[in-house]
MDAnalysis code that builds the backbone (N, CA, C; Angstrom):
import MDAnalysis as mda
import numpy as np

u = mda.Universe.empty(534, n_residues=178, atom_resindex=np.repeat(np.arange(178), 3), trajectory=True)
u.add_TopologyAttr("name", ["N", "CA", "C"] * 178)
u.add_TopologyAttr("resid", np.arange(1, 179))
u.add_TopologyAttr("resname", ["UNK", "UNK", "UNK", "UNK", "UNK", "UNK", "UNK", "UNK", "UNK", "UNK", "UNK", "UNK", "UNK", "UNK", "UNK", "UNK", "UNK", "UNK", "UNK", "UNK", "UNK", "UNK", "UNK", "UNK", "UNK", "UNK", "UNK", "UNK", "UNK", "UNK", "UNK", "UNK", "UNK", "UNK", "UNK", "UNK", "UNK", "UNK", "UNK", "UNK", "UNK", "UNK", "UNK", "UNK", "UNK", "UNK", "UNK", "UNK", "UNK", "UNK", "UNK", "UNK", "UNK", "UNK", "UNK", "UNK", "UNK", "UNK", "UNK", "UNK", "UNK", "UNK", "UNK", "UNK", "UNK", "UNK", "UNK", "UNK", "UNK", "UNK", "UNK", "UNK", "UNK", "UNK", "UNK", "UNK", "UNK", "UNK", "UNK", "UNK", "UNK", "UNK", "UNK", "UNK", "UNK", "UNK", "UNK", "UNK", "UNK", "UNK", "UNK", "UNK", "UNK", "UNK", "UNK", "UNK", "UNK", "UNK", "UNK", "UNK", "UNK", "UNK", "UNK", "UNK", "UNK", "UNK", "UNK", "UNK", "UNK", "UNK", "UNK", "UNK", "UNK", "UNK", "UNK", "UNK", "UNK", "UNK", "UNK", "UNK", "UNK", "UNK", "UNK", "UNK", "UNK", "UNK", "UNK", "UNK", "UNK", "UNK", "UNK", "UNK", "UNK", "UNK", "UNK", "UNK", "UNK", "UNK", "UNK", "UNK", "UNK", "UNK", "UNK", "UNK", "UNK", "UNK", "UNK", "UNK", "UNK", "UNK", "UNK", "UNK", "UNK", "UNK", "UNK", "UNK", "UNK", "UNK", "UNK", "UNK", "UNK", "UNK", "UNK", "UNK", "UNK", "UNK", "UNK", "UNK", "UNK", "UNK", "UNK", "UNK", "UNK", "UNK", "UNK", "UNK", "UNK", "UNK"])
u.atoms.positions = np.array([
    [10.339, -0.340, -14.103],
    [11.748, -0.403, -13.791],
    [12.174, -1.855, -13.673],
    [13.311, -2.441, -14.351],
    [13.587, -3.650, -14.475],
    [14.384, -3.699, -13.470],
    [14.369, -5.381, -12.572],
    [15.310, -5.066, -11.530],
    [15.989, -6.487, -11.144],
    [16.769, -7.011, -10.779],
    [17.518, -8.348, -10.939],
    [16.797, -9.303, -10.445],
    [16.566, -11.010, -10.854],
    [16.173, -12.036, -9.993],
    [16.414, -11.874, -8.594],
    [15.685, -11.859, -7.181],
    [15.903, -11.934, -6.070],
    [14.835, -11.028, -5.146],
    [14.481, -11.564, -3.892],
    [13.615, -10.687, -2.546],
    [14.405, -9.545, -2.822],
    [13.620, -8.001, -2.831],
    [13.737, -7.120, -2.862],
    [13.120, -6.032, -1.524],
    [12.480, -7.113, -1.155],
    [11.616, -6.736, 0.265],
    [11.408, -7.789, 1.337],
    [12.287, -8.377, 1.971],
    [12.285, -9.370, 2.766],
    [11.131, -9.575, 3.315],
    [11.423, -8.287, 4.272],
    [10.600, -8.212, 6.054],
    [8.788, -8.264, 5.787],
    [8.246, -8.724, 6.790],
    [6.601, -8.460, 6.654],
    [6.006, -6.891, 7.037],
    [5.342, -6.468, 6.640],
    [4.941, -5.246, 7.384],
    [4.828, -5.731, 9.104],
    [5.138, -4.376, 9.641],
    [5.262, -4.176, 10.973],
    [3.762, -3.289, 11.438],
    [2.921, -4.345, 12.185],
    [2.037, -3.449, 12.602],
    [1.960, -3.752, 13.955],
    [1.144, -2.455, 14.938],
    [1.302, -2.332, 16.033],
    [0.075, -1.657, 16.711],
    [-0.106, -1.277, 18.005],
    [-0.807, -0.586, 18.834],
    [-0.656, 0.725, 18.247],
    [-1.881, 1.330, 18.187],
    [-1.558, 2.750, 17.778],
    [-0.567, 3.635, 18.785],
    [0.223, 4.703, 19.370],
    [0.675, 5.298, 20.241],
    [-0.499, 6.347, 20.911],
    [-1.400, 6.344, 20.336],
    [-2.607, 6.828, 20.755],
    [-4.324, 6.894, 20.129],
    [-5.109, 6.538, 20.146],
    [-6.216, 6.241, 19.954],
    [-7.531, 7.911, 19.501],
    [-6.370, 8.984, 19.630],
    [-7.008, 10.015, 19.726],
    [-7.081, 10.618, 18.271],
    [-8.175, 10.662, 17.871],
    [-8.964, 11.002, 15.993],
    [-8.207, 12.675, 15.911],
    [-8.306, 13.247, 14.573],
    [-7.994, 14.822, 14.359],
    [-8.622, 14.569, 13.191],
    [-8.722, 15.764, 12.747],
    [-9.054, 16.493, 11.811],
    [-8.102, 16.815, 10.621],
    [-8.390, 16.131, 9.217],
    [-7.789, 16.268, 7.654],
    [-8.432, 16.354, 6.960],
    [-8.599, 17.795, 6.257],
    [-9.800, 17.691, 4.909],
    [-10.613, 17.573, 5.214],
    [-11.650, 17.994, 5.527],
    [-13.105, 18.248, 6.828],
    [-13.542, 16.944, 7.120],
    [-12.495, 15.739, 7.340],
    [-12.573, 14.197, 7.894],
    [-12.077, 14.114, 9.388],
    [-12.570, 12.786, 9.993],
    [-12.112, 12.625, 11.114],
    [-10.787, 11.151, 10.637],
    [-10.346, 11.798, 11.522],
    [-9.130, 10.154, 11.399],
    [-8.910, 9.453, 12.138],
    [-9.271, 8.726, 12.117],
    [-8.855, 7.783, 13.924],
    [-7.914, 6.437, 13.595],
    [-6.922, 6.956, 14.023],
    [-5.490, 5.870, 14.584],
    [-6.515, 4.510, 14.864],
    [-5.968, 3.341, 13.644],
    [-5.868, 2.015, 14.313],
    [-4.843, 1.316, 14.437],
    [-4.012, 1.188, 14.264],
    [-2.509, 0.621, 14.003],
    [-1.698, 1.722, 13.719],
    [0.071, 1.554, 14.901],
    [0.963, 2.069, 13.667],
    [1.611, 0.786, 12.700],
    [1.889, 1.329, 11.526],
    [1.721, 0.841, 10.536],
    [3.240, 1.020, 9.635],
    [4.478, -0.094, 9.558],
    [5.298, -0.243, 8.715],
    [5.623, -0.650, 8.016],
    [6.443, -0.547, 6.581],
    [6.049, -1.717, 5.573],
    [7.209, -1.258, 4.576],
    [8.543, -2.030, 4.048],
    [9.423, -2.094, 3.145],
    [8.821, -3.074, 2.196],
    [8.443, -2.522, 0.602],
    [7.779, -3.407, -0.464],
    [8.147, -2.715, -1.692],
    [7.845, -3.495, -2.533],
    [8.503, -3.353, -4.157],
    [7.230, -2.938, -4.858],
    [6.888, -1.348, -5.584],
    [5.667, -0.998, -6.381],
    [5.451, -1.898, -7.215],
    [4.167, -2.912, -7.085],
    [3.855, -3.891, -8.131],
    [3.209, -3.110, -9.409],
    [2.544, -1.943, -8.797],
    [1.383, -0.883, -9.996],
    [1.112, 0.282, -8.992],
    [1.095, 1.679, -9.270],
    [0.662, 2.793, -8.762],
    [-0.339, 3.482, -9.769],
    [-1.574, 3.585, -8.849],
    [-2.684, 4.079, -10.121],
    [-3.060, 5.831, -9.273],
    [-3.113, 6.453, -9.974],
    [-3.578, 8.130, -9.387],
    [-4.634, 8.479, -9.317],
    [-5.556, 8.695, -8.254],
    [-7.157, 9.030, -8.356],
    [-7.281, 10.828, -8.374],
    [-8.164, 10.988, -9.236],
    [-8.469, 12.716, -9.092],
    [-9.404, 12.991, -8.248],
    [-10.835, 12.095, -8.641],
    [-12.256, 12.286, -9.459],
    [-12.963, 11.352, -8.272],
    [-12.707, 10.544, -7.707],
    [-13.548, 9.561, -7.079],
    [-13.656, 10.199, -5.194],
    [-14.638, 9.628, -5.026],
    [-14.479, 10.005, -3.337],
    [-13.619, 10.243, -2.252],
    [-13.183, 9.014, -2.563],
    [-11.623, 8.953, -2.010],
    [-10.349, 9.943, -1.980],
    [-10.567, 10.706, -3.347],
    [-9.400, 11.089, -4.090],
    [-9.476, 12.538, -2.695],
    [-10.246, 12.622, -1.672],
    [-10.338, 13.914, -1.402],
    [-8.919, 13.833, -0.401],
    [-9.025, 12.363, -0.086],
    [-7.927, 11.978, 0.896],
    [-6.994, 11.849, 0.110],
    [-6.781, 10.602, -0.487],
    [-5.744, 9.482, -0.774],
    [-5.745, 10.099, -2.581],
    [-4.531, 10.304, -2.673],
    [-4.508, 10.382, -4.401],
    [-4.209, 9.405, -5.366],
    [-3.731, 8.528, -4.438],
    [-2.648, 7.686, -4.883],
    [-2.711, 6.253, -4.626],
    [-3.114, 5.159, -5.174],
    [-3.140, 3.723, -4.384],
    [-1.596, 2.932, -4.790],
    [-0.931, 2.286, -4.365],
    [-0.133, 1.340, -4.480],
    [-0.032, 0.248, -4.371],
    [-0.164, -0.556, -5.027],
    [-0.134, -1.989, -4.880],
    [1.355, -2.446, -4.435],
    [1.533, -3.186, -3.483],
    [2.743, -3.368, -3.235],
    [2.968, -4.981, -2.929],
    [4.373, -4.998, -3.077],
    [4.676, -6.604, -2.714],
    [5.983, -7.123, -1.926],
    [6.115, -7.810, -0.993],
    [6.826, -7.929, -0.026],
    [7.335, -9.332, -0.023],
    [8.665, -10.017, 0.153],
    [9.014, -11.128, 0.182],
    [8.996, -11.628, -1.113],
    [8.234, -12.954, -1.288],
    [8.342, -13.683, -2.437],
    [7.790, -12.935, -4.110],
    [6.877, -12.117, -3.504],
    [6.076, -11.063, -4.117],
    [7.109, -9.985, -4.708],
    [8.347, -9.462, -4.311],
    [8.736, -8.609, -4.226],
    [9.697, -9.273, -5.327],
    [9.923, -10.666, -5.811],
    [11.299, -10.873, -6.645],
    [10.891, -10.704, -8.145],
    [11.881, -10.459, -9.131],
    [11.416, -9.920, -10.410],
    [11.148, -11.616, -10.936],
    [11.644, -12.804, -10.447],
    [11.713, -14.008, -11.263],
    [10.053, -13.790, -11.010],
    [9.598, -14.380, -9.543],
    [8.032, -14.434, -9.501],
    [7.371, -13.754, -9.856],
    [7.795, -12.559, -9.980],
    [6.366, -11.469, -10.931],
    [6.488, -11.897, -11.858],
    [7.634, -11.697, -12.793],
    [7.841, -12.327, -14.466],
    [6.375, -13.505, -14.290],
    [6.086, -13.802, -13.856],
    [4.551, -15.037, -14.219],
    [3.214, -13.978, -14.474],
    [3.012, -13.169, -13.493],
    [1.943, -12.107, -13.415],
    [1.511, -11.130, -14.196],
    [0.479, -10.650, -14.247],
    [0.279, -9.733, -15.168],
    [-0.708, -9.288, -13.688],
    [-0.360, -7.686, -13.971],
    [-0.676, -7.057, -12.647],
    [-1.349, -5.849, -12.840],
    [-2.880, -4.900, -12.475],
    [-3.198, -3.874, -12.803],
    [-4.403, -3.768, -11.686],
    [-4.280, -2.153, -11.713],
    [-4.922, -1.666, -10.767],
    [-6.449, -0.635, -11.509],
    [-8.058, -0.972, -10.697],
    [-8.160, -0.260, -11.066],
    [-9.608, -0.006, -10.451],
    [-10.216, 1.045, -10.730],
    [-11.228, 1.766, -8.999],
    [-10.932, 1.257, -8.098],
    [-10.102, 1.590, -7.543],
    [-9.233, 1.272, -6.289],
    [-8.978, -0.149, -5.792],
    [-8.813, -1.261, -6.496],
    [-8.439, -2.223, -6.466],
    [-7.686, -2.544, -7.149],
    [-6.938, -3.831, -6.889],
    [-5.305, -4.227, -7.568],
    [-6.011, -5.784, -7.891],
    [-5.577, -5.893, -9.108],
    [-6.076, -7.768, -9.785],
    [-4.591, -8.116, -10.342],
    [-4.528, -9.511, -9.977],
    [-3.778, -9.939, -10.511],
    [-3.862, -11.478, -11.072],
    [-2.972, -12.134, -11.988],
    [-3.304, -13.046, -12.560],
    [-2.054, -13.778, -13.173],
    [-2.262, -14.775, -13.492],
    [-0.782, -15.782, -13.646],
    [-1.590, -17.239, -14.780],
    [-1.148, -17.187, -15.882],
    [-0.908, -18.474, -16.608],
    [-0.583, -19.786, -16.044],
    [0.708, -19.479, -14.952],
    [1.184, -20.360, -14.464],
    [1.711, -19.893, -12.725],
    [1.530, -20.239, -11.542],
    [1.479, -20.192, -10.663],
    [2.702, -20.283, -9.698],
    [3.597, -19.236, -9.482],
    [5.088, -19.606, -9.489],
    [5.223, -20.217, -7.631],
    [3.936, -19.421, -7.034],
    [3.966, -19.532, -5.847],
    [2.669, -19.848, -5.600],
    [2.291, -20.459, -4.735],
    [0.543, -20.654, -3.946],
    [0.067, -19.584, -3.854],
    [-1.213, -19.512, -4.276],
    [-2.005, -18.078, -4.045],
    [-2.437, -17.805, -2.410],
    [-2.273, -18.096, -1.724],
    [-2.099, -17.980, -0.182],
    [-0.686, -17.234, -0.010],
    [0.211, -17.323, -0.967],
    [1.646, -16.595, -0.830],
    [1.174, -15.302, -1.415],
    [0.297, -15.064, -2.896],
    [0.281, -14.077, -2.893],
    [-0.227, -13.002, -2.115],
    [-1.649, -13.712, -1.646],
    [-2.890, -13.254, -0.747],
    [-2.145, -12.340, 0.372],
    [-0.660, -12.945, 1.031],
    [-0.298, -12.755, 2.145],
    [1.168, -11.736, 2.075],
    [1.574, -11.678, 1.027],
    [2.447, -11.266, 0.330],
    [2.476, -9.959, -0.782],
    [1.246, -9.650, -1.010],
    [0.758, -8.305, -1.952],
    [-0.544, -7.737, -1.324],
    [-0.461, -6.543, -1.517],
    [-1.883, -5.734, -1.303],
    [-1.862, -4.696, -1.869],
    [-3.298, -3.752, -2.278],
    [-3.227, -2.354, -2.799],
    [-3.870, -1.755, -1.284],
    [-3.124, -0.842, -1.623],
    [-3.004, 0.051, 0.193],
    [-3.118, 1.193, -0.332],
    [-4.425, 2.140, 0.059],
    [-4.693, 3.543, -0.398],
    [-3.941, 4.270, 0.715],
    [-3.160, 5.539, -0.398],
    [-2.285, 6.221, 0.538],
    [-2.694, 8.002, 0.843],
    [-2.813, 8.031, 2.442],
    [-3.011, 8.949, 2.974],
    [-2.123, 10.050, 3.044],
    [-0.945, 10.758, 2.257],
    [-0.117, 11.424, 2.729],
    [-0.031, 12.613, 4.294],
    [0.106, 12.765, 4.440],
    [0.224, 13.664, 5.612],
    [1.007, 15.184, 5.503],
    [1.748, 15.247, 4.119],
    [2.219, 16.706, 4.117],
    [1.867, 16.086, 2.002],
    [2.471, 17.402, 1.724],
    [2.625, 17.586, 0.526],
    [4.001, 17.261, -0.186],
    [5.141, 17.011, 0.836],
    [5.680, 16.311, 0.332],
    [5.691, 14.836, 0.010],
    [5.118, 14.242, 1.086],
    [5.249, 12.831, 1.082],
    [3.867, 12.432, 0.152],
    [3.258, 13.299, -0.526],
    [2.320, 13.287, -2.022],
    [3.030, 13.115, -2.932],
    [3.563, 13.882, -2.955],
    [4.608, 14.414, -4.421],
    [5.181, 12.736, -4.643],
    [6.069, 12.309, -2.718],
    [7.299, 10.920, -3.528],
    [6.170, 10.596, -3.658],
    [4.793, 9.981, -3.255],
    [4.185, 9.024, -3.583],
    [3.518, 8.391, -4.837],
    [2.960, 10.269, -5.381],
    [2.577, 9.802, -6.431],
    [3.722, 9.715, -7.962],
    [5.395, 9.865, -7.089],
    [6.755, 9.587, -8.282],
    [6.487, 8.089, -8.131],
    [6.295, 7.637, -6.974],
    [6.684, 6.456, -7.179],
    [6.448, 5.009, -8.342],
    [7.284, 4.621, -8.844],
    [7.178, 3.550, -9.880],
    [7.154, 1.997, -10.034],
    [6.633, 1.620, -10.492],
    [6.482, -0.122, -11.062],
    [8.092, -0.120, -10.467],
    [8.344, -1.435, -9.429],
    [9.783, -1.698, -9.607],
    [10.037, -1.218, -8.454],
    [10.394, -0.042, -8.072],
    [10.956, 0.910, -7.165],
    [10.432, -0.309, -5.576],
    [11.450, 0.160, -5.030],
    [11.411, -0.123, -3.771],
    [10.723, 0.859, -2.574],
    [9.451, 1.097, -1.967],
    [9.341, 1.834, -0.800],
    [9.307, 1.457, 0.703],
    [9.806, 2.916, 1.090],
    [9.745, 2.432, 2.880],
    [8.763, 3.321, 3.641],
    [7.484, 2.896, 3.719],
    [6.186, 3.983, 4.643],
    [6.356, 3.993, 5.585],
    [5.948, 4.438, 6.492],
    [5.973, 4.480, 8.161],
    [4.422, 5.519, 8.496],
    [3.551, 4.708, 9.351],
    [2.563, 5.732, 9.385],
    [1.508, 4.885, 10.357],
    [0.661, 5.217, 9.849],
    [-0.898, 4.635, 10.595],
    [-1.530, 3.643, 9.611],
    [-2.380, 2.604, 10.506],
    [-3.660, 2.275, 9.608],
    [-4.654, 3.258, 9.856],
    [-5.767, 3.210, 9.430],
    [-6.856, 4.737, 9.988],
    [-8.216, 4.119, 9.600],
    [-9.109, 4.850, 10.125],
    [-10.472, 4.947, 9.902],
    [-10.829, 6.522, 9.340],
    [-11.284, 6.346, 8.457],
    [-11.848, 8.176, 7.795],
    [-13.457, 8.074, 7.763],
    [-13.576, 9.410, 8.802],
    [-15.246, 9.495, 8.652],
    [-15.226, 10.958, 7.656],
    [-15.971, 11.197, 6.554],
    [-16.255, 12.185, 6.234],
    [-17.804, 12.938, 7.066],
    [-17.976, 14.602, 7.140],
    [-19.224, 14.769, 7.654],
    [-20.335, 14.125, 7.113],
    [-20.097, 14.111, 5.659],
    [-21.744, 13.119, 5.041],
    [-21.831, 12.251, 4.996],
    [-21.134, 11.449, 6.049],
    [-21.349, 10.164, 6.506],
    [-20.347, 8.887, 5.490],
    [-20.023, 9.232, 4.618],
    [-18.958, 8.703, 3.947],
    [-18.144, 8.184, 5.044],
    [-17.509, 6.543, 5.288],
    [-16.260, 6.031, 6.303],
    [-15.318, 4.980, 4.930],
    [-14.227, 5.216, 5.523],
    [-13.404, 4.344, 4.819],
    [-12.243, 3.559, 5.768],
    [-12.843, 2.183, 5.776],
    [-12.144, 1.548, 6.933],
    [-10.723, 0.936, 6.721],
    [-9.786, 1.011, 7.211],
    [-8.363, 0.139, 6.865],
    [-8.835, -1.667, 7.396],
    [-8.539, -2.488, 6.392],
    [-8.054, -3.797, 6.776],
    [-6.825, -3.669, 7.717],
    [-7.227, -4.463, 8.895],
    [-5.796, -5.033, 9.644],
    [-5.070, -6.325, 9.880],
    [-5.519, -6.508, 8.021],
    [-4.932, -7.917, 8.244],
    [-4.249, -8.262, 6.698],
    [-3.009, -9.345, 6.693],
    [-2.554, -9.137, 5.729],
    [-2.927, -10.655, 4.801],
    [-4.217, -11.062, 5.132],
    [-4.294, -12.223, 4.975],
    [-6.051, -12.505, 4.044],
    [-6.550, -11.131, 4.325],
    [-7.231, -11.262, 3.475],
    [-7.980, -10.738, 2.412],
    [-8.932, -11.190, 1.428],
    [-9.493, -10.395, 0.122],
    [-11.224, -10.007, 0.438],
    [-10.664, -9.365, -1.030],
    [-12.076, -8.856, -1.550],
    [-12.763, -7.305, -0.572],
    [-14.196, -6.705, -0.887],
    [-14.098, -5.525, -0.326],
    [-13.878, -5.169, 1.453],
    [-12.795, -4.033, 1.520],
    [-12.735, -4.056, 2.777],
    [-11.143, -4.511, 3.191],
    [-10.823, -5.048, 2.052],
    [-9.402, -5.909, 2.618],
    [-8.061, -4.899, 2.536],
    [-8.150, -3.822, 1.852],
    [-6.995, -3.294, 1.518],
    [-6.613, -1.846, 2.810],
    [-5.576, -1.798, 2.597],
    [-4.920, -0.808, 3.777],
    [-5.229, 0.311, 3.467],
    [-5.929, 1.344, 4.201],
    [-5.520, 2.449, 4.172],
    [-4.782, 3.445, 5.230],
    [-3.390, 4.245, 4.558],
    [-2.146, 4.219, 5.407],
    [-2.568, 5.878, 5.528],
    [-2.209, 6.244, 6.571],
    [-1.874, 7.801, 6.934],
    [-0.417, 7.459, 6.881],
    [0.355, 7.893, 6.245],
    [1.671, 8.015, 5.479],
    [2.693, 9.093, 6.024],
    [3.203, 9.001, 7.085],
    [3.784, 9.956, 7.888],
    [5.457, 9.920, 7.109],
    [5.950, 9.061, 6.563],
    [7.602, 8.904, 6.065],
    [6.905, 8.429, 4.992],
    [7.613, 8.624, 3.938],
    [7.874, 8.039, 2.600],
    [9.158, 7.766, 2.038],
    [9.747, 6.505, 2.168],
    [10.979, 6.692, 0.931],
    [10.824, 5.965, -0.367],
    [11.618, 6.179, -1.242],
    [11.227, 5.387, -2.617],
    [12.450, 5.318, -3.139],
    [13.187, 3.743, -3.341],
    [14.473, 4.157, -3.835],
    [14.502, 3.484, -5.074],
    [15.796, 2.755, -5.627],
    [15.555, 1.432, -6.517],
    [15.935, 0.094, -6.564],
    [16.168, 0.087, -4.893],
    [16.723, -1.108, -4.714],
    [16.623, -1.268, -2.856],
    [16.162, -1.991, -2.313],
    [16.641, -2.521, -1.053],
    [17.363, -1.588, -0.339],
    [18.086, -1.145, 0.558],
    [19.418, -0.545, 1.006],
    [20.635, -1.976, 1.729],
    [20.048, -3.441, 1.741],
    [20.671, -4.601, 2.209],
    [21.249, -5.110, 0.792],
    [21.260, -4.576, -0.775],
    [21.406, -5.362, -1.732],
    [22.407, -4.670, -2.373],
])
């Protein structure tokens, strides 16, 4: 989706104290609340998992981008793709410090919480603007399988990316301030 020069996602994600620390039960997993977890960002790439471990939870990863990350001039440099559950990206020419991007983009595996908020997630498109509201989490499966959320927006490589229990989903095509 093509979308005009300009921040399309100002704000930083909003993270916080969980409202409670107490794990349940999704998909014969445990979940345990580490953060609540908010975040207005622009889909840099959405890739769909069936087949992989993960996929029992999360169907869906999103790479997303917030602030400087979020304007169509600075992507125009990037070439951007997602793939076994990681997001790469890359630039000819460097429109911003890679400490802007580092701090400014992430792929965040998404936990839905009903079947609707599956459905927007996995509509959602290159371009599109979303608004999550949810958790960071820890997932234990019984066979010992864990999949930990990063709580930080600052850094890479394995381990670094969010994973959201996804309580709201919106997906529009623009900001609601623009």
């Amino acid at each position: 989706m093509s979308q005009p020069a300009g921040v399309l996602a100002p704000g930083d994600p909003i993270q916080a104290a969980p409202d409670s620390q107490e794990p349940w039960s999704f998909r014969n997993h445990r979940i345990t609340p580490l953060a609540r977890f908010e975040i207005r960002a622009r889909v840099l790439s959405a890739e769909r998992y069936r087949f992989d471990r993960p996929a029992e939870l999360s169907p869906v990863d999103l790479a997303l981008g917030w602030g400087p990350m979020s304007d169509s001039q600075v992507l125009a440099a990037f070439s951007i793709e997602q793939r076994d559950r990681w997001y790469f990206w890359r630039a000819a020419r460097m429109p911003i410090a890679e400490r802007e991007v580092i701090s400014h983009s992430a792929n965040m595996h998404m936990i839905p919480a009903t079947e609707g908020i599956a459905r927007r997630l996995k509509a959602a498109r290159v371009g599109q603007v979303v608004h999550l509201e949810g958790q960071l989490v820890r997932a234990d499966g019984k066979d010992g399988w864990h999949w930990v959320s990063s709580l930080s927006r600052t850094d890479t490589g394995d381990g670094s990316c969010e994973v959201i229990w996804v309580e709201s989903a919106e997906v529009t095509d623009r900001s609601p301030d623009m």
